[in-house]
KOLBAZA-930924 format. One line per 2 residues: number of its first residue (from 1); for each residue x, z, y of N, C-alpha, C, CB. Coordinates in steps of 0.001 Angstrom, whole numbers. Glycine has a CB too. Layout:
! residues N
NUM> X,Z,Y,X,Z,Y,X,Z,Y,X,Z,Y  ...
END
This chain:
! residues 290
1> -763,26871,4007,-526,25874,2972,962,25820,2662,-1049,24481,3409  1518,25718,1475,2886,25578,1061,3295,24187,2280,3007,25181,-909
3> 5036,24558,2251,5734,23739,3156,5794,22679,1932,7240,24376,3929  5761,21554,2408,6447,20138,1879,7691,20454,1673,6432,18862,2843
5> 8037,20366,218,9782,20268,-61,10761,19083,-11,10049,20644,-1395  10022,17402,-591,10573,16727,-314,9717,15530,80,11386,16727,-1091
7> 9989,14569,-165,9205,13084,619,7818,12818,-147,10294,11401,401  8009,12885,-1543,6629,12898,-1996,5632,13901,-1643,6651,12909,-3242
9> 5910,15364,-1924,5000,16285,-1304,4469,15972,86,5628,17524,-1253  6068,15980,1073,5034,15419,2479,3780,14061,2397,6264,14757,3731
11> 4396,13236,1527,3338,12024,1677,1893,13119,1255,3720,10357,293  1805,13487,214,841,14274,-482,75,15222,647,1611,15154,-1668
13> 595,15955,1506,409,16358,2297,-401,15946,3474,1207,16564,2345  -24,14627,4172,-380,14129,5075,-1359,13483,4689,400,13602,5647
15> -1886,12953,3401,-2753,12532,2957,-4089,13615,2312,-2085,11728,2179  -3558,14583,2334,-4542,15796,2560,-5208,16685,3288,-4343,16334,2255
17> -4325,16369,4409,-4966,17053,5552,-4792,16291,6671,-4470,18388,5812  -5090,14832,6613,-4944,13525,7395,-6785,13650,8163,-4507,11811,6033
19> -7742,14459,7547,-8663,14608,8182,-8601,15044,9747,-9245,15321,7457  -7426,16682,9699,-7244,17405,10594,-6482,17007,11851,-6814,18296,10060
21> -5777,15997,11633,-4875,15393,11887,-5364,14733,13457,-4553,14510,10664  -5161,14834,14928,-5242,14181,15977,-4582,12249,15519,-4290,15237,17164
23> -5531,11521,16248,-5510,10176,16141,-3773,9871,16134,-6451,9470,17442  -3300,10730,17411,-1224,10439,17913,-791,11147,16616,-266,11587,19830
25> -1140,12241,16310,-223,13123,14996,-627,11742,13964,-1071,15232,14278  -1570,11101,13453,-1593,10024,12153,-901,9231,12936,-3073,9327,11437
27> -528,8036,14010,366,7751,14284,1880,8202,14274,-16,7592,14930  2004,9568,14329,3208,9737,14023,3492,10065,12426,3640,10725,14917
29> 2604,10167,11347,2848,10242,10402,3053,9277,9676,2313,10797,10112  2392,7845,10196,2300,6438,9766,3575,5769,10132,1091,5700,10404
31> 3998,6204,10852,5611,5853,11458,7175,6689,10688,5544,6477,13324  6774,8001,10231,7569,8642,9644,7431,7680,7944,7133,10360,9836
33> 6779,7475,7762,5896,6813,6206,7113,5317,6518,3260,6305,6393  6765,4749,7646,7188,3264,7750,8528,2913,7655,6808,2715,8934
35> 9327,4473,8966,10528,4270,8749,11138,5508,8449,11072,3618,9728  11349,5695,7152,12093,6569,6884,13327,6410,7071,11919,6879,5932
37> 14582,5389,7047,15744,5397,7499,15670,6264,9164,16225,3786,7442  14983,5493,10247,15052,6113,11765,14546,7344,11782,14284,5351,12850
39> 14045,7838,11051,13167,8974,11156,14854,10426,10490,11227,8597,9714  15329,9681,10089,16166,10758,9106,18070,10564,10165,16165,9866,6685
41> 18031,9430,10781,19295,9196,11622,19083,9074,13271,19962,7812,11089  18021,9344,13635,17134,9963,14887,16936,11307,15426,15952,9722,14683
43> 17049,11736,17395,16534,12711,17533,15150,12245,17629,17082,13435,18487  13982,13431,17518,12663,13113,17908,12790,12412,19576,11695,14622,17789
45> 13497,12370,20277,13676,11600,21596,13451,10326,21177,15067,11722,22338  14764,9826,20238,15060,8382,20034,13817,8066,19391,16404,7990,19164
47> 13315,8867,18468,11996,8503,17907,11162,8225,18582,11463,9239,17259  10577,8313,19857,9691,8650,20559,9483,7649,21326,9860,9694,21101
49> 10865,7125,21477,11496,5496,22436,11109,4161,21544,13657,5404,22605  11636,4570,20382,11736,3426,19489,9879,3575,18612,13458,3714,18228
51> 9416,3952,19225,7935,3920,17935,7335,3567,19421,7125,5827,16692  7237,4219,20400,6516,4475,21457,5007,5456,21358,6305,3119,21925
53> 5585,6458,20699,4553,7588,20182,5274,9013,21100,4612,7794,18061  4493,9665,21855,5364,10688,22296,6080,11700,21318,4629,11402,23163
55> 7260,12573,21633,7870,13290,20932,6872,14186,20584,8977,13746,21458  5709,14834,21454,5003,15824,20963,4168,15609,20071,4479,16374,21736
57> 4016,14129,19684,2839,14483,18536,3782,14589,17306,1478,13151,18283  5034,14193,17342,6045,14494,15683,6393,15690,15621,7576,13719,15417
59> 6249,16259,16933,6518,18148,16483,5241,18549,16406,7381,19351,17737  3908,18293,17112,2937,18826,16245,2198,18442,14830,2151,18909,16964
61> 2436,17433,14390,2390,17046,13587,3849,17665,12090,2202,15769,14253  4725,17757,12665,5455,18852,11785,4707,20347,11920,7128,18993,12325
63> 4771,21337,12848,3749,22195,12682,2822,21884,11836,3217,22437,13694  1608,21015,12124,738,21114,11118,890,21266,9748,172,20304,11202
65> 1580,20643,9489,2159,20356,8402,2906,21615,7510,3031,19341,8816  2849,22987,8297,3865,24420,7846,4920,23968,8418,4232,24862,6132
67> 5472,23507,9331,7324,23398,9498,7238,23888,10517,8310,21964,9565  8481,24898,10417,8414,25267,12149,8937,24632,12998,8917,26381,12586
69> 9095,23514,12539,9811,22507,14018,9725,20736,13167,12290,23174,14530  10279,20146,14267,10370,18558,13742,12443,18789,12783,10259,16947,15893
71> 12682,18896,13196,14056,19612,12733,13419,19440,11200,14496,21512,13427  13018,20506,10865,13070,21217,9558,12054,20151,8401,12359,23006,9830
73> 11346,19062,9238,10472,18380,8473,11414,17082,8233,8983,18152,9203  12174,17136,9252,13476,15536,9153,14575,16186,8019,14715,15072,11227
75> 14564,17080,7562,15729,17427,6661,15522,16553,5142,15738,19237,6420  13862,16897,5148,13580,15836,3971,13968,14632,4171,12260,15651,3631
77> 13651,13813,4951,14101,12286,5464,16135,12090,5241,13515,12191,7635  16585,13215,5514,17756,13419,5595,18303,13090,4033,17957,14805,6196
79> 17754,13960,3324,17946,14040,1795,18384,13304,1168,17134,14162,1164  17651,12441,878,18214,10748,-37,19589,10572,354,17310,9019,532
81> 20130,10629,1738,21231,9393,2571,22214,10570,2378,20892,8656,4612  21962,11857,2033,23153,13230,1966,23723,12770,392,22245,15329,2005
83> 22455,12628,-308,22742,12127,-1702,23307,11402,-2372,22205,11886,-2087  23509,10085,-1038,23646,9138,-1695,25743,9245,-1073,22288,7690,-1240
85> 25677,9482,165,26483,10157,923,27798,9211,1544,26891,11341,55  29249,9157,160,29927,9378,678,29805,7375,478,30957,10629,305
87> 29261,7161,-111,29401,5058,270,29116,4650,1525,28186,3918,-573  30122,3897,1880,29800,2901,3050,28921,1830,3171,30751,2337,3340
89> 27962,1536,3999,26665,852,3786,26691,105,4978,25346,1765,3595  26208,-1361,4603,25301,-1537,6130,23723,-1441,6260,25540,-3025,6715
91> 23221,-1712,4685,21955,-1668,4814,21356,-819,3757,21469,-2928,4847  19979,-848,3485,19542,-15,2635,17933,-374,2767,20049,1482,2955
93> 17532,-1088,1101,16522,-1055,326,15610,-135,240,16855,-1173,-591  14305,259,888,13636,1303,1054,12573,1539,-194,13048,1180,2378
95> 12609,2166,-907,11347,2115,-1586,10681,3729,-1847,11637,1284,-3038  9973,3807,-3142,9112,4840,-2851,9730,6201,-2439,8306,5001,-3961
97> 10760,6452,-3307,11582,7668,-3732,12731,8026,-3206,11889,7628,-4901  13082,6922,-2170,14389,7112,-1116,14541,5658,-684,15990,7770,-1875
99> 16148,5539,-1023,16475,4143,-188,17909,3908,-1502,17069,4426,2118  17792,2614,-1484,18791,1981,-2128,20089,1218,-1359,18085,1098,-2875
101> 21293,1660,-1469,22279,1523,-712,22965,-453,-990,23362,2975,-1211  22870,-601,145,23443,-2452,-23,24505,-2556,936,22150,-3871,476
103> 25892,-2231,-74,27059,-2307,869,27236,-3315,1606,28147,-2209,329  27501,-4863,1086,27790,-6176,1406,26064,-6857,2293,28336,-7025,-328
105> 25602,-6786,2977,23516,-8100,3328,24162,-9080,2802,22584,-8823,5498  25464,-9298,3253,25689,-11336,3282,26146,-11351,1232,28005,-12208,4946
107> 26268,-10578,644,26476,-10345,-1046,25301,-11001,-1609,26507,-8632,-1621  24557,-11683,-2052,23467,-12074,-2584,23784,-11844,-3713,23005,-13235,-2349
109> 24404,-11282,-4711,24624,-10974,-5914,23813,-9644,-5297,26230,-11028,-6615  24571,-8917,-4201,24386,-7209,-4596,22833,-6824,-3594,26206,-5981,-3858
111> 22437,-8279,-2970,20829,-7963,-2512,19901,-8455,-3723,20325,-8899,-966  20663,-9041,-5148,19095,-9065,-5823,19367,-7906,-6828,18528,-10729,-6719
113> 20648,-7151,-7341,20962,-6639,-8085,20227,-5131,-7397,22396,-6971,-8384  20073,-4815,-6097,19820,-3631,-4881,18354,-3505,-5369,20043,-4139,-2933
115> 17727,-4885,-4622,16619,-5428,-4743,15371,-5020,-6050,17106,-6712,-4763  16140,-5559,-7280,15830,-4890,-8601,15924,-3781,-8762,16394,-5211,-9500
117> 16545,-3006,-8582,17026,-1697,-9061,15494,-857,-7895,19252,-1306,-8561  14976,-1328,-6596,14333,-665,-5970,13268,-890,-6420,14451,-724,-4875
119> 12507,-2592,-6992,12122,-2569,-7247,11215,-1814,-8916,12484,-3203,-6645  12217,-1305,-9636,12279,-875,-10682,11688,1034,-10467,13851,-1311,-11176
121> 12313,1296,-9189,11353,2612,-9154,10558,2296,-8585,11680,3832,-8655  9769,1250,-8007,7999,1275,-7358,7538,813,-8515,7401,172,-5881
123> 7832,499,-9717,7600,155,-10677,6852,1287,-12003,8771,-412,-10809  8548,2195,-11642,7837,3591,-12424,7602,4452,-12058,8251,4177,-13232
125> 7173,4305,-10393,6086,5605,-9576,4968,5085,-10054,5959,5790,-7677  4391,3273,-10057,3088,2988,-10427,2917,3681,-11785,2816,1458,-10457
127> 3613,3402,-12858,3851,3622,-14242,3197,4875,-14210,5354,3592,-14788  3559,6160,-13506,3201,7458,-13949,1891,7533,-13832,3813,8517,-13290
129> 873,6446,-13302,-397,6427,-13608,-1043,8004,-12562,-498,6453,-15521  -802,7922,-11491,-1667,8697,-10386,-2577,7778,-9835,-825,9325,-9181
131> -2211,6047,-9924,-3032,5065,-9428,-4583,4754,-10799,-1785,3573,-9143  -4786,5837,-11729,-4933,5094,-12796,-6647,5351,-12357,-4120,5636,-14403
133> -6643,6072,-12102,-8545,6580,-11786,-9244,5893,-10503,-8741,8532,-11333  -7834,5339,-9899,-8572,4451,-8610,-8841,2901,-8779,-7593,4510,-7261
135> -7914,2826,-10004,-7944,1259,-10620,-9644,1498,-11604,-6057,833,-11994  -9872,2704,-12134,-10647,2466,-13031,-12375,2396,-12412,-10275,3550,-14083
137> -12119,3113,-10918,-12928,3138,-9808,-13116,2108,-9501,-12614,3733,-8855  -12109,1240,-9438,-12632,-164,-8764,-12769,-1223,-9665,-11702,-717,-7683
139> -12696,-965,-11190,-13369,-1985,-11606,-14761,-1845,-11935,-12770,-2433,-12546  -14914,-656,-11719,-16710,95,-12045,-17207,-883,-10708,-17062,2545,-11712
141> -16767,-831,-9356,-17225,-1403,-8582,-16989,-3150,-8567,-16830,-672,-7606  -15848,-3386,-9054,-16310,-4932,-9575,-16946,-5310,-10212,-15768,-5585,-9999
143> -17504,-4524,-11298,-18471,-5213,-12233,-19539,-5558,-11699,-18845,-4535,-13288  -19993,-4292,-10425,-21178,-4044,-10035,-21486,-5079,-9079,-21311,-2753,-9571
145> -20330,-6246,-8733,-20896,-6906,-7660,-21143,-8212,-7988,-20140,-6838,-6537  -21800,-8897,-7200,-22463,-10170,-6994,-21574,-11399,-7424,-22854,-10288,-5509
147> -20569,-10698,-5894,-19760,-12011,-5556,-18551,-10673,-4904,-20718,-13549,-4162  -17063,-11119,-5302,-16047,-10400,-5037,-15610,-11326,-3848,-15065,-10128,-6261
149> -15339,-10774,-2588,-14200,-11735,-1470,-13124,-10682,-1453,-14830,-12161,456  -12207,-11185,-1331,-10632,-11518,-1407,-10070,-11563,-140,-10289,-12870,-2067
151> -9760,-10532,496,-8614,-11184,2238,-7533,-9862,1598,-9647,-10745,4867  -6345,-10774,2269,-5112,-10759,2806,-4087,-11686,3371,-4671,-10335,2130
153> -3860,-11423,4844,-3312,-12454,5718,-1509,-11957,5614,-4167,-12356,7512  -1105,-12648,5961,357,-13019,6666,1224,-12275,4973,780,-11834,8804
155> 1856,-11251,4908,2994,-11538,3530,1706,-10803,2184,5152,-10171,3747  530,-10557,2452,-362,-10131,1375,-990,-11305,1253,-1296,-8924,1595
157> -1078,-12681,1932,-2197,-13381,1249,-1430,-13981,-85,-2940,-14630,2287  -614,-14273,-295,-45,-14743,-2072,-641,-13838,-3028,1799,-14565,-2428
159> -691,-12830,-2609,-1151,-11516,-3950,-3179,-11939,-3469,-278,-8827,-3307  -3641,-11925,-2380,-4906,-12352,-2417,-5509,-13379,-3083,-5156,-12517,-1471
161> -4523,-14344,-3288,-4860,-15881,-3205,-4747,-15438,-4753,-3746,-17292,-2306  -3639,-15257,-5222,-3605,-14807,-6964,-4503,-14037,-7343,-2417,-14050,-7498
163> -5338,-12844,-6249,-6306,-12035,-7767,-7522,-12652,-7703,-6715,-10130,-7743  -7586,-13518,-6223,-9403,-13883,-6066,-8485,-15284,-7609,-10476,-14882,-3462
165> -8189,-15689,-7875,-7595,-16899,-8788,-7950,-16164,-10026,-5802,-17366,-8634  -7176,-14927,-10517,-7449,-14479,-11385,-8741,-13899,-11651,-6681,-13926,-11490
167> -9664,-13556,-10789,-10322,-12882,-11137,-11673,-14123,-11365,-10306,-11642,-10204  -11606,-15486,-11593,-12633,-16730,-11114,-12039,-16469,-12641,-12503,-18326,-9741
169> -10838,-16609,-13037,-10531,-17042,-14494,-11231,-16194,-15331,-9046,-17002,-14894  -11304,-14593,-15064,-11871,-14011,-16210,-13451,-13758,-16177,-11159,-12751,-16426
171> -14292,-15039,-15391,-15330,-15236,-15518,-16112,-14270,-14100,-15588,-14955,-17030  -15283,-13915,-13126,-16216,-13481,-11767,-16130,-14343,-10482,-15784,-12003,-11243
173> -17574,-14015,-10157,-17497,-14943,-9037,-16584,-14503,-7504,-19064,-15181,-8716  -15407,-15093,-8057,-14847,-14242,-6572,-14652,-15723,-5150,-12649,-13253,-7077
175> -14403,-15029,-3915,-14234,-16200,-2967,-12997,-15483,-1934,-15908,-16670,-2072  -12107,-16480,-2022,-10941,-16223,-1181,-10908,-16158,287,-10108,-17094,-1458
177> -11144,-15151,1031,-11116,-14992,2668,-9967,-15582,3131,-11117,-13494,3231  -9773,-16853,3448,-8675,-17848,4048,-8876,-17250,5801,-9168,-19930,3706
179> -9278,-17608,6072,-9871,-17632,8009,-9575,-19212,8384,-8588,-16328,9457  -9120,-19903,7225,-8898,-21241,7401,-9483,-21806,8767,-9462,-21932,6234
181> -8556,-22717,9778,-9509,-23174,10708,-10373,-21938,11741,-10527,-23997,9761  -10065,-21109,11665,-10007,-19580,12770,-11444,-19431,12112,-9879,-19694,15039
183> -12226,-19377,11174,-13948,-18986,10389,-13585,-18117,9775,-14864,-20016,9320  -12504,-16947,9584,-12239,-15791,9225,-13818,-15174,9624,-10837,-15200,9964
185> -13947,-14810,10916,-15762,-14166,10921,-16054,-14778,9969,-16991,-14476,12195  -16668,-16191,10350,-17863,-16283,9418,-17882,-16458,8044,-18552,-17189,9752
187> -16420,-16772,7402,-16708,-16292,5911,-16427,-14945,5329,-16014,-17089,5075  -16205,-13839,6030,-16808,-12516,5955,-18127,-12219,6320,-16143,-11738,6628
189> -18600,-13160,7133,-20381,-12698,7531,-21178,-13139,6692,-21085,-13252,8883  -20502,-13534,5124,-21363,-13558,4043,-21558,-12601,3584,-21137,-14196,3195
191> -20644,-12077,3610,-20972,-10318,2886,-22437,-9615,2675,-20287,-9122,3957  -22429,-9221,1514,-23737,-8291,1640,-23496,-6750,1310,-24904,-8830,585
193> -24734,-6004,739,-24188,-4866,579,-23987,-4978,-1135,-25135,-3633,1245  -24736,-5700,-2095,-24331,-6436,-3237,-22495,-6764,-3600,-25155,-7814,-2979
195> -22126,-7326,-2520,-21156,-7761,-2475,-20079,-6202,-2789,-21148,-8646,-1126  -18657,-7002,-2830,-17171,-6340,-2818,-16095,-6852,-2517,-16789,-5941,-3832
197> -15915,-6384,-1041,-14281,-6758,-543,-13192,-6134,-1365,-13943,-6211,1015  -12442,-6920,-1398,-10972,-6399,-1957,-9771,-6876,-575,-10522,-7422,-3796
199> -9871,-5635,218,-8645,-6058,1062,-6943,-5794,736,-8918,-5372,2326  -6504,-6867,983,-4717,-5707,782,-4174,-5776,2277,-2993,-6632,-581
201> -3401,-4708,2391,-2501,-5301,3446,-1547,-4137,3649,-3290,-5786,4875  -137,-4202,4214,458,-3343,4263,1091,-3190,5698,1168,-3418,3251
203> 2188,-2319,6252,2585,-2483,7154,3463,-3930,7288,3083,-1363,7344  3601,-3756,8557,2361,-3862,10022,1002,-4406,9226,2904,-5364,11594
205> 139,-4112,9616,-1107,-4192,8781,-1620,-5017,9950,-1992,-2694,8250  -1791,-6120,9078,-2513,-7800,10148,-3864,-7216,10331,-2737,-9834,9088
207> -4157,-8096,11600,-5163,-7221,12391,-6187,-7936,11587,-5262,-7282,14216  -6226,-9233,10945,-7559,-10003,10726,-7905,-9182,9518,-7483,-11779,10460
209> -6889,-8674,8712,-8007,-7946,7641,-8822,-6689,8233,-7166,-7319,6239  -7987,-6475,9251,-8680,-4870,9732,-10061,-5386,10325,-7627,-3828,11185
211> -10302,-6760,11275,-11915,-6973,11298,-12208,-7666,10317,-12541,-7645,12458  -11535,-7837,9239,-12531,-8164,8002,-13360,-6379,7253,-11218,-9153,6510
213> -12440,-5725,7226,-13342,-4170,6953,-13990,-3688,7788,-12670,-3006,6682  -14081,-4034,9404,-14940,-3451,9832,-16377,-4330,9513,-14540,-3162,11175
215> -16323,-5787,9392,-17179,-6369,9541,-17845,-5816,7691,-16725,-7979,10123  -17510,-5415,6842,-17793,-5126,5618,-18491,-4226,5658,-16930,-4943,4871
217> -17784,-2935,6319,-18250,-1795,6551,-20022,-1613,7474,-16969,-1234,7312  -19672,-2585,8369,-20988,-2936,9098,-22425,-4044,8603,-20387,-3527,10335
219> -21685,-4108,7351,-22612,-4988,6378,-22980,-4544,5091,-22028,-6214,6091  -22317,-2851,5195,-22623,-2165,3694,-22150,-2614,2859,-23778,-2095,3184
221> -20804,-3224,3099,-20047,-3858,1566,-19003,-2796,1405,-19173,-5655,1635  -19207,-2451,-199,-18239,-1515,-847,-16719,-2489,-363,-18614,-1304,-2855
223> -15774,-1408,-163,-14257,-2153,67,-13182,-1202,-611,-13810,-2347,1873  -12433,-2609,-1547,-11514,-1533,-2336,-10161,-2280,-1649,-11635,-1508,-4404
225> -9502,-944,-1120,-8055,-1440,-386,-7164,-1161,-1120,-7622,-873,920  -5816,-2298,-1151,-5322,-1903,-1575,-3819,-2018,-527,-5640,-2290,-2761
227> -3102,-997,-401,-2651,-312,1061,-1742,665,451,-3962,483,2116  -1006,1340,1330,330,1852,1407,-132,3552,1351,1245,1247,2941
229> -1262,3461,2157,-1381,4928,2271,-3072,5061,3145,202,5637,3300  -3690,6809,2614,-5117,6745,3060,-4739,6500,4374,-6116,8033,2821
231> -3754,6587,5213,-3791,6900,6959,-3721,4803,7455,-1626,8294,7716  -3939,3955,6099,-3373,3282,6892,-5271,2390,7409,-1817,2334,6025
233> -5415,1689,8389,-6293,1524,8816,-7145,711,7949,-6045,1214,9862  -6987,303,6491,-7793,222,5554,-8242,1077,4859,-7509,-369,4975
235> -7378,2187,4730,-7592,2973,3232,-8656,4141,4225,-5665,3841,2186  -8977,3817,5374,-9953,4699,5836,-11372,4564,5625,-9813,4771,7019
237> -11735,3179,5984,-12794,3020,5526,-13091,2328,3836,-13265,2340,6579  -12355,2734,3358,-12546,1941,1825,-13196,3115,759,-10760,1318,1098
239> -14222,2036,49,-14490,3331,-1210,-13533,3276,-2339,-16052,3218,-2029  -12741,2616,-2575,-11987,2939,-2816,-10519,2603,-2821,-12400,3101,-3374
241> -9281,3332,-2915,-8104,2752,-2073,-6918,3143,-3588,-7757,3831,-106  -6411,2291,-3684,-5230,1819,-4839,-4114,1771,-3842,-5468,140,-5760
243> -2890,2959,-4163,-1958,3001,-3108,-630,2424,-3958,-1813,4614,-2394  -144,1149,-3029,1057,243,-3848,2215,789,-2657,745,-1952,-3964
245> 3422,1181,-3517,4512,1321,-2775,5914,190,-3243,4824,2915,-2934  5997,-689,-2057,7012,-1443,-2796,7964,-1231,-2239,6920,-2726,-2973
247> 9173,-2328,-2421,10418,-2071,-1852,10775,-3287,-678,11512,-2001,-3099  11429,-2588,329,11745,-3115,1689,13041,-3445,2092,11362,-2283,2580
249> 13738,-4425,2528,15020,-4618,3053,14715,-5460,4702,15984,-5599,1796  15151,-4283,5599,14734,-5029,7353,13290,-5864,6782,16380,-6615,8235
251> 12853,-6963,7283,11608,-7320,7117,11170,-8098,6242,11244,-7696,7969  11889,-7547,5017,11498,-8764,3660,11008,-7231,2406,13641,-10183,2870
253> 9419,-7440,2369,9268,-6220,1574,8449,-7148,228,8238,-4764,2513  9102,-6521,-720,8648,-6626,-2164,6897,-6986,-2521,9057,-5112,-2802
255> 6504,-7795,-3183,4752,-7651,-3797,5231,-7643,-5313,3374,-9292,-3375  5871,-6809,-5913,6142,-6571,-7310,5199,-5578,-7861,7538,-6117,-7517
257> 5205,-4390,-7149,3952,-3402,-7893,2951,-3726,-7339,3959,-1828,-7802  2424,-4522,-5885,1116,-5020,-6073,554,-6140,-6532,687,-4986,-5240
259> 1631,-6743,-7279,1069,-8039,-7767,1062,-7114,-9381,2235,-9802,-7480  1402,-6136,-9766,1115,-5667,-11411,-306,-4772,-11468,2563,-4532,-12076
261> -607,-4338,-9749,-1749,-3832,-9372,-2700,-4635,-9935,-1874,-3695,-8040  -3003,-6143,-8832,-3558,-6967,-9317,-3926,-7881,-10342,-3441,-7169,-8920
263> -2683,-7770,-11444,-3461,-7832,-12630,-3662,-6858,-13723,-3081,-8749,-13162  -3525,-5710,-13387,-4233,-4735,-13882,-5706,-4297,-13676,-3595,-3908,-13619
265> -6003,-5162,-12451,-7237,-5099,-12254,-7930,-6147,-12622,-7458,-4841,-11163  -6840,-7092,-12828,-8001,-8640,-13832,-8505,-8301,-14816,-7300,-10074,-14554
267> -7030,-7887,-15725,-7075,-8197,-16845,-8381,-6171,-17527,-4947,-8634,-17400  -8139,-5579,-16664,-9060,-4435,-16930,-10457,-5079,-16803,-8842,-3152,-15871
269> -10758,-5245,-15406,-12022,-6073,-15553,-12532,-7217,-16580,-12066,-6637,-14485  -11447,-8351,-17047,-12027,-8402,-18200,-12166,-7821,-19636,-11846,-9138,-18280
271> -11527,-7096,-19846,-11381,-6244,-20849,-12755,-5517,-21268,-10339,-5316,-20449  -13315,-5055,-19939,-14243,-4230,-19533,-16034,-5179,-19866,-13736,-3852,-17747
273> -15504,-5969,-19609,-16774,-7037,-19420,-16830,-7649,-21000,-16413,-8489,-18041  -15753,-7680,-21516,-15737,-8448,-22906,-16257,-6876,-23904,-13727,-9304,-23374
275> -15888,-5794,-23506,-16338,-5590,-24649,-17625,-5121,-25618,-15701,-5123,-24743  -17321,-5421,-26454,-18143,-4881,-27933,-18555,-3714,-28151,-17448,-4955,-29086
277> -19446,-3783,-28793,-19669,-2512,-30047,-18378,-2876,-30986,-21455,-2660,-31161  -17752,-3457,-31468,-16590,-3838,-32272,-15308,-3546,-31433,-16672,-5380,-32700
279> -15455,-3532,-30314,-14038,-3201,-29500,-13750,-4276,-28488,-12684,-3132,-30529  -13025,-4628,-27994,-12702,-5401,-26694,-12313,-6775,-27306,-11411,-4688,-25708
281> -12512,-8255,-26899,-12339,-9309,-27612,-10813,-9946,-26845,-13802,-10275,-27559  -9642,-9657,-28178,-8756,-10229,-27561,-8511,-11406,-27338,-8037,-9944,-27858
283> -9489,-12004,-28328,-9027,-13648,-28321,-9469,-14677,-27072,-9720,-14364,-29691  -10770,-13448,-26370,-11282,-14463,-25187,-10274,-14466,-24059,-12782,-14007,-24527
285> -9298,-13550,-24253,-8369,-13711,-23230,-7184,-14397,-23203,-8075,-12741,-22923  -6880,-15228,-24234,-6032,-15845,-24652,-5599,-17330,-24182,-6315,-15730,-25723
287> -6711,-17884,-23284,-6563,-18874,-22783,-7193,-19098,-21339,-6907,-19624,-23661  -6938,-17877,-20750,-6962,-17366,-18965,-6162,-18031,-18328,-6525,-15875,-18525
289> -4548,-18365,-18677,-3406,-18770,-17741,-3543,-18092,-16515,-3344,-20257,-17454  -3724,-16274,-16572,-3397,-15723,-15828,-1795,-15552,-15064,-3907,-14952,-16300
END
């Protein structure tokens, strides 16, 4: 198979042959994905300390991958920070396509001005529309369901709480997976196979959505994730998976392209449901207060 040239190909990569892949090698690929800064200013030692994944699954996992070593697969990781080079930094804005350099953290001018600017390319990676057949996948499967539930816990439930909201407005019956009061089970053990989960979650990926998909999965409910990547422990079992890449500074990460996710999937679904033999009715959407 051709070598990965730079960060997108590898993602492309690992998501293609993530079948072949030993359980420790997707751990070490889910970690190269997470931190690309350590991964690119790291030996595979320090890597190995700081993830707590042994060094051998990031060199076999480079092998797999065509590289003849972990060396030659970190050069990509390297790339962006050679590029960006000769500025002095303390921190750096991670998003899809590299990392965004933030000379001053304590500058709050130059963390929202950083901030924007990162956010602006997870913006126009979504834009190029590779997400566009998985969005159109999952509103085929919203139409088809009963009753839509809604989980995402800890920094995804705001984007949950907004599409199960939006999606009641454009006339579906959706229900918000709170776990309110620790009944996380049992308001997933409504599920049917009728039904459709919509999970989000990203790294660290909260464990309660992960037994909300198994419990889906074990109840025959279609689940559309929406997640960082197929390796991450949603986008495995989901039929279908909408991959949002946002932007990260230490532990404050962006919901800008998955909150444009989510109403691309409202406002499609109603679009979809309204229309005509005459064409799609704009006027019924006009008073949603989406």
């Amino acid at each position: 198979m051709p070598v990965p040239q730079n960060l997108a190909e590898l993602r492309a990569a690992i998501v293609e042959h993530q079948e072949r892949l030993t359980a420790r090698m997707r751990d070490a690929a889910r970690y190269l994905n997470d931190h690309p800064h350590d991964v690119a200013l790291n030996t595979v030692a320090a890597l190995a300390t700081r993830s707590g994944i042994a060094s051998s699954a990031f060199i076999r996992l480079a092998k797999a991958l065509g590289f003849n070593g972990f060396s030659d697969l970190q050069r990509l990781f390297k790339a962006p920070l050679q590029q960006a080079a000769t500025t002095s930094y303390s921190e750096r804005i991670r998003h899809f396509n590299g990392e965004e350099l933030l000379e001053d953290p304590t500058d709050v001018g130059a963390i929202l001005s950083a901030f924007s600017r990162a956010n602006i390319v997870s913006l126009e990676h979504l834009a190029e529309g590779q997400q566009v057949e998985a969005l159109e996948n999952a509103i085929t499967l919203l139409q088809q369901a009963r009753t839509i539930f809604v989980v995402g816990m800890r920094r995804s439930f705001p984007m949950a709480a907004y599409l199960s909201y939006a999606l009641s407005r454009v006339g579906r019956r959706a229900v918000l997976v709170s776990g309110l009061g620790g009944s996380l089970r049992e308001q997933v053990g409504a599920l049917h196979s009728d039904d459709v989960l919509i999970a989000v979650s990203f790294p660290p990926y909260a464990q309660e959505t992960i037994d909300a998909c198994q419990q889906a999965v074990a109840a025959g409910t279609p689940i559309v994730a929406l997640t960082d990547s197929i390796i991450s422990p949603i986008g495995q079992s989901a039929s279908v998976m909408i991959e949002v890449n946002d932007a990260e500074l230490l532990g404050f990460r962006s919901l800008t392209a998955a909150f444009c996710v989510a109403q691309s999937l409202a406002m499609g679904l109603a679009f979809r449901d309204g229309q005509s033999v005459s064409g799609p009715d704009h006027d019924a959407l006009k008073h949603i207060d989406c």
